[in-house]
C-alpha positions in Angstrom: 0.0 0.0 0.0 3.3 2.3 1.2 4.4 2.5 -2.9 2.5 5.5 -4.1 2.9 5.3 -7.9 4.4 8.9 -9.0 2.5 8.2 -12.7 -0.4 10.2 -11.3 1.7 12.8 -10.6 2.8 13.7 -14.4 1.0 17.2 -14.6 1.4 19.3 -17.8 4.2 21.4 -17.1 6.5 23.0 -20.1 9.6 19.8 -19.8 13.0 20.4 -21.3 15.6 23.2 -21.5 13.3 26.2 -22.5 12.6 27.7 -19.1 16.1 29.0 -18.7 16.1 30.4 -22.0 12.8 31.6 -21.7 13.4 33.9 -18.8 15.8 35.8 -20.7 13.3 35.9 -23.8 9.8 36.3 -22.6 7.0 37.1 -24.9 7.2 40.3 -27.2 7.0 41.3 -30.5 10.9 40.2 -31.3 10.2 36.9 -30.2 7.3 36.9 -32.6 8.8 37.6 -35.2 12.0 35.4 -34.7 9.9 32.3 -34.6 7.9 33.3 -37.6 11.3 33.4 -39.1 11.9 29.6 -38.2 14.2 30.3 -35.4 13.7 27.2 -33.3 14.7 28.0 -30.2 12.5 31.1 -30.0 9.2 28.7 -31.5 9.6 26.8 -28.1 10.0 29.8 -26.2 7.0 30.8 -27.9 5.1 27.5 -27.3 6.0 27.5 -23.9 4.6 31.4 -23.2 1.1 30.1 -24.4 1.3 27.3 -22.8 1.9 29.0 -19.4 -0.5 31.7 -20.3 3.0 34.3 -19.6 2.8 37.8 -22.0 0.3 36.2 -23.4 -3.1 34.4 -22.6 -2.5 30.4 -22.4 -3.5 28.7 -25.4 -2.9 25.4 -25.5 -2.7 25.4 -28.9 -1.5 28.1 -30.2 1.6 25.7 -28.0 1.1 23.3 -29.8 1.3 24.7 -32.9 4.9 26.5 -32.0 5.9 23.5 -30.4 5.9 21.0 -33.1 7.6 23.9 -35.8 10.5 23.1 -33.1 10.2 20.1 -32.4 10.2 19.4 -36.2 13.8 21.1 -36.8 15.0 18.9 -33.9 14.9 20.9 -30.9 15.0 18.7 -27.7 13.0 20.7 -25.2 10.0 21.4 -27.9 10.4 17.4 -28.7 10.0 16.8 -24.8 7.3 19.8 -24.5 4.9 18.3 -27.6 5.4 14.8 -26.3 3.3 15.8 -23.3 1.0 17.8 -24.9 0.5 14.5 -26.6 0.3 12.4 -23.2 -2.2 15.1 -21.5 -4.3 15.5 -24.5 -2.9 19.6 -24.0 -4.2 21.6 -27.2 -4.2 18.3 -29.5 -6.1 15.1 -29.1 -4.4 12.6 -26.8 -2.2 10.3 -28.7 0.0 7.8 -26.7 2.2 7.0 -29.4 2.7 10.2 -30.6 4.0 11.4 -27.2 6.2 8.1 -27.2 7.4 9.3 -30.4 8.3 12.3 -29.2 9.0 12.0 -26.0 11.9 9.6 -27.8 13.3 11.4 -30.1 13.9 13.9 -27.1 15.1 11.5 -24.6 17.8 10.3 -27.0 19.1 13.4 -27.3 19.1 13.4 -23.4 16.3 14.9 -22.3 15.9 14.2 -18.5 12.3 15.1 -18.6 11.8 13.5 -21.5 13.6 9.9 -20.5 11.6 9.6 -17.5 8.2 10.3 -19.3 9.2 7.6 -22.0 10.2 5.8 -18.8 6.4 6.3 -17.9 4.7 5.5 -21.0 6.9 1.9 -20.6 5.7 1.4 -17.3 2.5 1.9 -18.1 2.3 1.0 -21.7 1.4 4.0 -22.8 1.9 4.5 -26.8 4.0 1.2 -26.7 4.0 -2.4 -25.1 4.7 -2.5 -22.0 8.2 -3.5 -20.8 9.4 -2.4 -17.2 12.8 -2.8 -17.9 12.9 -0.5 -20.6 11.1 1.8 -18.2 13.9 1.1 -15.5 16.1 2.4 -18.2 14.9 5.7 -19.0 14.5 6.3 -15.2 17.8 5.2 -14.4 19.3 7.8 -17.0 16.8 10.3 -15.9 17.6 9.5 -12.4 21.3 9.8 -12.7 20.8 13.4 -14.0 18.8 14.6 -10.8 15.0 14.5 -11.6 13.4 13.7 -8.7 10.2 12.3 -10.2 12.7 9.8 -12.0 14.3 9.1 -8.5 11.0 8.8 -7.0 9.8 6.4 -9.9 13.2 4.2 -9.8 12.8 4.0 -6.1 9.3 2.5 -6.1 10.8 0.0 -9.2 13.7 -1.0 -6.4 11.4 -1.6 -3.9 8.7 -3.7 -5.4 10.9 -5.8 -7.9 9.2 -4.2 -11.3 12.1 -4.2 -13.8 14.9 -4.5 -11.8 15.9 -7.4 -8.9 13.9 -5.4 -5.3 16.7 -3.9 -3.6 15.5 -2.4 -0.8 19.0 -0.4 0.0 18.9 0.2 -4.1 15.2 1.9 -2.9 16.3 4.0 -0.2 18.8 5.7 -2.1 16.8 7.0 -5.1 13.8 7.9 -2.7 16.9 9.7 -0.6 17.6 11.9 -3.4 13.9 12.5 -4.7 13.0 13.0 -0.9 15.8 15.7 -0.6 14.5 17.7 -3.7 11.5 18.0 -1.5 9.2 15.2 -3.4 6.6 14.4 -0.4 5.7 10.9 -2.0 9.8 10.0 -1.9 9.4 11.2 1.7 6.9 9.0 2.8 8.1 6.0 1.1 11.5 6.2 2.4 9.9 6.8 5.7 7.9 3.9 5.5 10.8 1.7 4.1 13.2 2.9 6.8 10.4 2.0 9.2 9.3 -1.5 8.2 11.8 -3.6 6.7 12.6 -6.4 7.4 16.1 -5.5 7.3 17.5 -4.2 11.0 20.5 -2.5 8.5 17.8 -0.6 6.6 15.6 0.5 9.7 15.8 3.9 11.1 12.5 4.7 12.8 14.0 8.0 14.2 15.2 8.8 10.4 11.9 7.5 9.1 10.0 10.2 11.6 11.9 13.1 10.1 10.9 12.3 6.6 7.5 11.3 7.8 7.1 14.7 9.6 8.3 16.2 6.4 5.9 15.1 4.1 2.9 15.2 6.3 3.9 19.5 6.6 3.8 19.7 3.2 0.0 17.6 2.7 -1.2 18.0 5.9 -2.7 15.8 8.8 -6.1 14.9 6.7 -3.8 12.7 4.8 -4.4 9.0 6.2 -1.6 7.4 4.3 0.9 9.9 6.1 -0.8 9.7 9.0 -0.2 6.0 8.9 3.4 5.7 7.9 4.2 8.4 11.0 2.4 5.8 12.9 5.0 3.1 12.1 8.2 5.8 12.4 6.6 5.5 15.9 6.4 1.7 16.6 9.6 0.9 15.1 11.3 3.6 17.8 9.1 1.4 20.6 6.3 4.2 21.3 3.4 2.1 20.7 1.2 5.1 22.5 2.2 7.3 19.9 1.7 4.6 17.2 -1.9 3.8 18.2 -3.4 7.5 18.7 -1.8 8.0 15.5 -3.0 5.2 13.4 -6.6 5.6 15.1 -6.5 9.1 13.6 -5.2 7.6 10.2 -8.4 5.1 10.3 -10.6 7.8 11.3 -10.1 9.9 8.3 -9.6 7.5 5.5 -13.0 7.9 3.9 -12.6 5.9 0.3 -14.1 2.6 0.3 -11.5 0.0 -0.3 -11.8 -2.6 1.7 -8.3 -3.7 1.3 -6.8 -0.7 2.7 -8.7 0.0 5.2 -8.1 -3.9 6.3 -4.2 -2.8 6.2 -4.9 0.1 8.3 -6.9 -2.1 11.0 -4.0 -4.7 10.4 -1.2 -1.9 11.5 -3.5 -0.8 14.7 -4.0 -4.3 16.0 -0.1 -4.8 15.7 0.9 -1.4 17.3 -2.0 -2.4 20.1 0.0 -5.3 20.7 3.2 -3.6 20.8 4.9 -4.9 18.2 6.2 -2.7 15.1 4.6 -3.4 11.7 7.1 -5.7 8.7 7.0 -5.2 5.6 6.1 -8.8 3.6 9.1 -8.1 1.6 
């Protein structure tokens, strides 16, 4: 229940290496005019001012549109840029394998954004067959060159086994480096990790608490599954007080009906009720 899949988490957002450039070019009448003239790098700077509505209302498609004159002449940010348009459905209809196409051409140019979406439309056979380890792949290289989601992503891979032998200390450090970009789901997974495995090398419930705290200031105490991995940061450091008021609160505001989680939930009070710290089935 602990691996929160990060795929839910790929938000339209303008990928690649235009947002550097783009503060130093924001919309105007030169840029205009430079991208009507088949400058590439200012047609993604275009594309990426209407897609975040800046100088300029946001138009998806008007994004679009500059994005793929870019993309077209080879530019990797616009590739990386129009194959999420693609994914989202973003100004153009949504296409799975035209955002694998793109998102490929992109991430062979090396593309971080762009290798761990193509690393995401593997995973989740989006546009292509499936094949985990080619999505361990593109994470790995997208992981290597700091993006968190990739870290995040390659982390959850380690731990359950998808792709890649589970390494649970291979786990901990990518959700390490996501977590200390900041990424709240990296935060509670290594907390959970560094709480429950069967591994006494790999626990840390004092460890597992500060990441736990972390996340939980970032979404808040309505969030059960945050609530519930403090919980065990608490049992594995022995305060089984602290583990049961906690994982009462956890139970008390998880409101969707899945009966297998709740069970879970139930299943981690009972054990903290009988003082003993919840494992991982690893």
């Amino acid at each position: 229940m602990k691996q929160l899949i990060c795929f839910c988490l790929l938000v339209l957002m303008t990928m690649g290496g235009w947002a550097e450039d783009n503060k130093n070019e924001p919309y105007s009448a030169e840029l205009v005019k430079k991208a009507g003239a088949g400058d590439a790098k200012a047609q993604h700077n275009l594309g990426a001012c209407y897609c975040e509505g800046k100088g300029v209302p946001q138009d998806y498609k008007e994004a679009v549109k500059w994005y793929t004159k870019s993309a077209e002449q080879g530019l990797e940010g616009a590739q990386c840029n129009l194959g999420f348009c693609y994914f989202h459905g973003a100004g153009v209809a949504k296409d799975g394998k035209e955002a694998a196409k793109w998102l490929t051409k992109s991430a062979e140019q090396g593309n971080a954004w762009a290798r761990w979406g193509l690393g995401v439309c593997y995973a989740k056979g989006i546009g292509t067959a499936k094949d985990e380890k080619e999505a361990v792949k593109w994470y790995t290289k997208s992981a290597e060159q700091g993006n968190a989601n990739a870290q995040y992503d390659l982390g959850v891979c380690y731990s359950k086994g998808d792709g890649v032998t589970k390494d649970y200390k291979e786990a901990v450090k990518w959700y390490t480096k996501s977590a200390e970009t900041g990424e709240v789901y990296a935060q509670n997974n290594l907390a959970w990790v560094l709480s429950t495995s069967n591994d006494p090398n790999i626990r840390n419930g004092k460890e597992g608490e500060k990441w736990a705290q972390k996340a939980i200031a970032t979404r808040g105490l309505t969030d059960a599954f945050g609530l519930d991995t403090l919980a065990a940061t608490y049992a594995e450091q022995g305060d089984f007080a602290a583990a049961v008021s906690t994982q009462e609160k956890a139970i008390s505001i998880y409101t969707k009906q899945d009966a297998s989680i709740s069970k879970e939930l139930d299943d981690h009070l009972k054990s903290y009720q009988a003082k003993k710290p919840w494992r991982d089935n690893e």
